[in-house]
C-alpha positions as CSV (number, residue, x, y, z in Angstrom):
1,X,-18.7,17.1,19.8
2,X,-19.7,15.2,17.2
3,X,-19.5,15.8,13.1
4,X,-22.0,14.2,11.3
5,X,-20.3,14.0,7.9
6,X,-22.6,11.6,5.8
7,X,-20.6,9.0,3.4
8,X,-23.7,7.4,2.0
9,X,-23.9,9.1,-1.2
10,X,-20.4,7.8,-2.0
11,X,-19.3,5.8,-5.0
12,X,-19.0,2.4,-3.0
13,X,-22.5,2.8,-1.6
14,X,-25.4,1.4,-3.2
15,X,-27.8,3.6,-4.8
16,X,-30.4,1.2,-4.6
17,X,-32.8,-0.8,-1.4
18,X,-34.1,1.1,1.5
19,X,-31.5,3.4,3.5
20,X,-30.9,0.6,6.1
21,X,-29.5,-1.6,3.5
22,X,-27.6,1.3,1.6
23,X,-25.6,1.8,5.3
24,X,-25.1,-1.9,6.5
25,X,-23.0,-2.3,3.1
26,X,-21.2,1.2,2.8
27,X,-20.1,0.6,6.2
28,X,-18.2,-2.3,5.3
29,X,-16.6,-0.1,2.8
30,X,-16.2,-2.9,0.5
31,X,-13.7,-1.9,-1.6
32,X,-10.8,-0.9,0.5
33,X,-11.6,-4.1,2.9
34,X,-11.3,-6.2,-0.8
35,X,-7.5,-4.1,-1.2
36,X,-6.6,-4.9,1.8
37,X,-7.5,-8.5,1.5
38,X,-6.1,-8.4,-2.0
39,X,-2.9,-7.5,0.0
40,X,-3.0,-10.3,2.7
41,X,-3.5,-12.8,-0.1
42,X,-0.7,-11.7,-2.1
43,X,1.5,-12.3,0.8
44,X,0.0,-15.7,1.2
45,X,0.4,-16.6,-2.5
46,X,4.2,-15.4,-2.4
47,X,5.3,-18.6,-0.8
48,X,4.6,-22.5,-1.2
49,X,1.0,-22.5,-2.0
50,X,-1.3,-23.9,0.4
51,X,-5.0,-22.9,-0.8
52,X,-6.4,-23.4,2.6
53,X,-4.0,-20.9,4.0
54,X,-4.5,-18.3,1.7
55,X,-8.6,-18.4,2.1
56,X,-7.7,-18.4,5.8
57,X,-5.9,-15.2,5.7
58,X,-8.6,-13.3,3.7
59,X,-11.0,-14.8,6.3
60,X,-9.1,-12.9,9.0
61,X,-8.9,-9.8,7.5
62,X,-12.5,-9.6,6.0
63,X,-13.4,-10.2,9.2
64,X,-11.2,-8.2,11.4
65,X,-11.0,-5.1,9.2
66,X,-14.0,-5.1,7.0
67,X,-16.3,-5.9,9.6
68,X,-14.5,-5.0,12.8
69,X,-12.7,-2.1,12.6
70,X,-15.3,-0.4,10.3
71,X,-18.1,-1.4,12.4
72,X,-16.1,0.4,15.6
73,X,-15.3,3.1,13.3
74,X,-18.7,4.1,13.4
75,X,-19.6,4.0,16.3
76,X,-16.1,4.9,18.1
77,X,-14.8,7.8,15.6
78,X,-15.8,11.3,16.2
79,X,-17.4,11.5,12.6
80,X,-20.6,9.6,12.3
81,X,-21.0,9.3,8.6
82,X,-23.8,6.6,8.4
83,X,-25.9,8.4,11.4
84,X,-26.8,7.3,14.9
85,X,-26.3,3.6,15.3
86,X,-27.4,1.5,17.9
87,X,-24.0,1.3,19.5
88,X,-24.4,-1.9,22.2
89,X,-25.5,-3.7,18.8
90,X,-22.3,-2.5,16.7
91,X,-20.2,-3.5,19.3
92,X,-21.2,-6.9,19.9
93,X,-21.4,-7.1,16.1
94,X,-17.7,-5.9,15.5
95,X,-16.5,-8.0,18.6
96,X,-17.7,-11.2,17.1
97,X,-16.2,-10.9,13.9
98,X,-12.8,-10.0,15.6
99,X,-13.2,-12.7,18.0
100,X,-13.9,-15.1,15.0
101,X,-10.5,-13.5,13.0
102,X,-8.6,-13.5,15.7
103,X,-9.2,-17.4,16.7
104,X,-8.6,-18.4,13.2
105,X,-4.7,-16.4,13.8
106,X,-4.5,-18.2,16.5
107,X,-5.0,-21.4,15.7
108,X,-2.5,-21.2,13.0
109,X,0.2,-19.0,15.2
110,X,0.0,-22.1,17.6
111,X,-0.3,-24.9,14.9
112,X,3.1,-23.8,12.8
113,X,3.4,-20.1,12.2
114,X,3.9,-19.0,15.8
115,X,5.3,-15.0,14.2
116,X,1.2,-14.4,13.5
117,X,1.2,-13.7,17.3
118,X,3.7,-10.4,16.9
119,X,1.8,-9.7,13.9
120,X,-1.8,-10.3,15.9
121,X,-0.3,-8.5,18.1
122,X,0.3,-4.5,15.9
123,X,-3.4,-5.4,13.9
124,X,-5.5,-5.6,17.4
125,X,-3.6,-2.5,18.7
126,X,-4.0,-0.3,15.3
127,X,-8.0,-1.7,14.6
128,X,-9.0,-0.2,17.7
129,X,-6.5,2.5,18.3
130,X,-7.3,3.7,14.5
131,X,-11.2,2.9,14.7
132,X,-11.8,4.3,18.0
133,X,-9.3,6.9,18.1
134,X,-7.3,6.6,21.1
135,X,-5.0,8.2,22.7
136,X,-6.3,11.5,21.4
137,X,-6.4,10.3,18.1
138,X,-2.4,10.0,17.1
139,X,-2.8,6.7,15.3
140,X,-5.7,7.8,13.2
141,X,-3.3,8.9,10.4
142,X,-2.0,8.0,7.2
143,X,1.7,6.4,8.5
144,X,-1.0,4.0,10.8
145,X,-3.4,3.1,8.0
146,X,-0.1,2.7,5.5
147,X,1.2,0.1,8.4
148,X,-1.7,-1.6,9.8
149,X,-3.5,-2.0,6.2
150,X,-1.0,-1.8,3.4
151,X,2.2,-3.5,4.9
152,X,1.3,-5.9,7.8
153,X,-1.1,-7.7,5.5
154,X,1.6,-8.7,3.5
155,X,3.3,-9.7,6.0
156,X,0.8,-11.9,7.8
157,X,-0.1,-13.4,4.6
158,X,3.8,-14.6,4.1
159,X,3.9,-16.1,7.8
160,X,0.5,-17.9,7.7
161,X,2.5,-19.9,4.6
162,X,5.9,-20.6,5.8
163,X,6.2,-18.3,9.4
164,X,8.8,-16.5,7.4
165,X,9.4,-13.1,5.2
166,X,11.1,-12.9,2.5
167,X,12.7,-10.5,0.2
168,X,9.5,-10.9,-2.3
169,X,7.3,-10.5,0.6
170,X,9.7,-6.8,1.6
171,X,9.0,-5.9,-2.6
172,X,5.0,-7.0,-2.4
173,X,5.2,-5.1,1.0
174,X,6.6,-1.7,-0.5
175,X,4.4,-1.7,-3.3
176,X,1.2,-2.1,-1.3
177,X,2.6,0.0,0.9
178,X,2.6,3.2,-1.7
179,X,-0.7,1.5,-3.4
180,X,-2.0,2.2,-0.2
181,X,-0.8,5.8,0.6
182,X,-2.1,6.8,-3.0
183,X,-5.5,5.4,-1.8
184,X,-5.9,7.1,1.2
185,X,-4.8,10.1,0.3
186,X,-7.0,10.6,-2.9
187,X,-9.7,9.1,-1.0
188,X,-9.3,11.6,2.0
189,X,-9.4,14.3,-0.9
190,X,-12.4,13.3,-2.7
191,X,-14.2,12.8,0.7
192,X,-13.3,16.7,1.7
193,X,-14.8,17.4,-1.9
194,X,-18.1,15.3,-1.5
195,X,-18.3,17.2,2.2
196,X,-18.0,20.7,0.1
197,X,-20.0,20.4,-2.6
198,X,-16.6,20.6,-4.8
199,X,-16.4,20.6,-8.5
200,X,-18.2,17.5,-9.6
201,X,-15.7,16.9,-12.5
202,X,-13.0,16.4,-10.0
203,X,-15.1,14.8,-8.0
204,X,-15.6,12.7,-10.8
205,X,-11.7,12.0,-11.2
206,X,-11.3,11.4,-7.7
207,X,-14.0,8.5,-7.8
208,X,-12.7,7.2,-11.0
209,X,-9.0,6.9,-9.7
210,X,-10.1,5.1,-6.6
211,X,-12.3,2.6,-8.9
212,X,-9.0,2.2,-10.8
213,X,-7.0,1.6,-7.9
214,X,-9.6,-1.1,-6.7
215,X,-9.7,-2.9,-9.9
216,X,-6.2,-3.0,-10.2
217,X,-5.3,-4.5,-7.0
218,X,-8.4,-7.3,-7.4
219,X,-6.9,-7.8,-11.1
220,X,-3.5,-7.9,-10.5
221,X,-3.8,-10.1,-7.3
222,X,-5.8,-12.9,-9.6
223,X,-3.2,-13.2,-12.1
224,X,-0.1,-13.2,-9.6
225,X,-2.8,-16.2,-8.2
226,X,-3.2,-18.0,-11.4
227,X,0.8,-17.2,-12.2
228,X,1.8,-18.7,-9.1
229,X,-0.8,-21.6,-8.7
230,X,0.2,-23.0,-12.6
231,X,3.6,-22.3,-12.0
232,X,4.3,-20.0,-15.1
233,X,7.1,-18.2,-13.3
């Protein structure tokens, strides 16, 4: 059975442009897949600097995650929050962009940074055991999402650099990691509000702390950048 639970009068949805275009960008769910890529690139920016590394990394996980495994999440979940989507469509869609993501880990794991594979490795089995709910379901929680999105990032952003981790990576790594469990879980809240009709002023609070949550990662991950690339630490 599925439970149409409809997102697009969320905050990260546009409330402009026909309906079609309101769904092809709320799907993407822009700002987690920005957090999230604010995560990788904060790993990559941990170690020596090599620009072309770090824009690699955010090109894998823009990729993999915000098109990807949201795109399969729609179609593969047992929720369908943006409607009845042509499904053969959304899965060539999602396929491509992992396909692209994954060759661009690749190319790296095989050039000097040969750990991306074991990384590669846990985000292909979590992005479609997460999106499409496998095995009944049991990796579609928060431990999986805190994992897959809020540590591994880290992680794959430090070996793209140097094929290493390091004790700043483990610190970045637990702080992204509890970034990412206070996301989810006021997120999952202030969805189960929207869903109820619940009391728009903590509705309100919910939607506020998210949007604080999102411009603080963004912000904080630009100055670590420009702290890092001028060497002021």
């Amino acid at each position: 059975m599925l439970l149409q639970v409809d997102r697009t009068s969320e905050w990260f949805v546009p409330k402009f442009g026909s309906k079609k275009f309101r769904i092809s960008i709320g799907i993407l769910f822009v700002p987690y897949t920005s957090i999230v890529t604010c995560f990788a690139a904060l790993g990559a920016i941990s170690g020596p600097l090599q620009l072309e590394r770090v824009a690699a990394i955010c090109v894998i996980y823009i990729l993999a995650l915000g098109v990807g495994a949201h795109l399969l999440d729609a179609v593969g979940g047992k929720t369908k929050p943006w409607g009845i989507l042509p499904k053969r469509k959304i899965w060539i869609m999602a396929l491509f962009a992992v396909g692209i993501a994954f060759s661009v880990g690749i190319y790296f794991a095989f050039l000097d940074s040969p750990w991306l594979f074991l990384i590669g490795t846990f985000e292909g089995f979590f992005l479609f055991a997460y999106s499409l709910e496998l095995f009944g379901g049991k990796f579609h929680n928060n431990p999986s999402t805190i994992f897959s999105w809020g540590i591994l990032p880290v992680f794959a952003g430090s070996i793209i650099q140097t094929n290493s981790i390091t004790i700043e990576t483990i610190v970045i790594a637990t702080i992204t990691g509890l970034v990412t469990y206070a996301l989810i879980t006021t997120s999952r809240r202030y969805k189960i509000l929207k869903r109820d009709n619940g009391d728009r002023y903590i509705i309100k609070k919910k939607e506020d702390i998210l949007k604080l949550i999102t411009i603080g990662v963004i912000a904080g991950t630009i100055i670590f950048f420009i702290i890092k690339y001028y060497n002021l630490i």
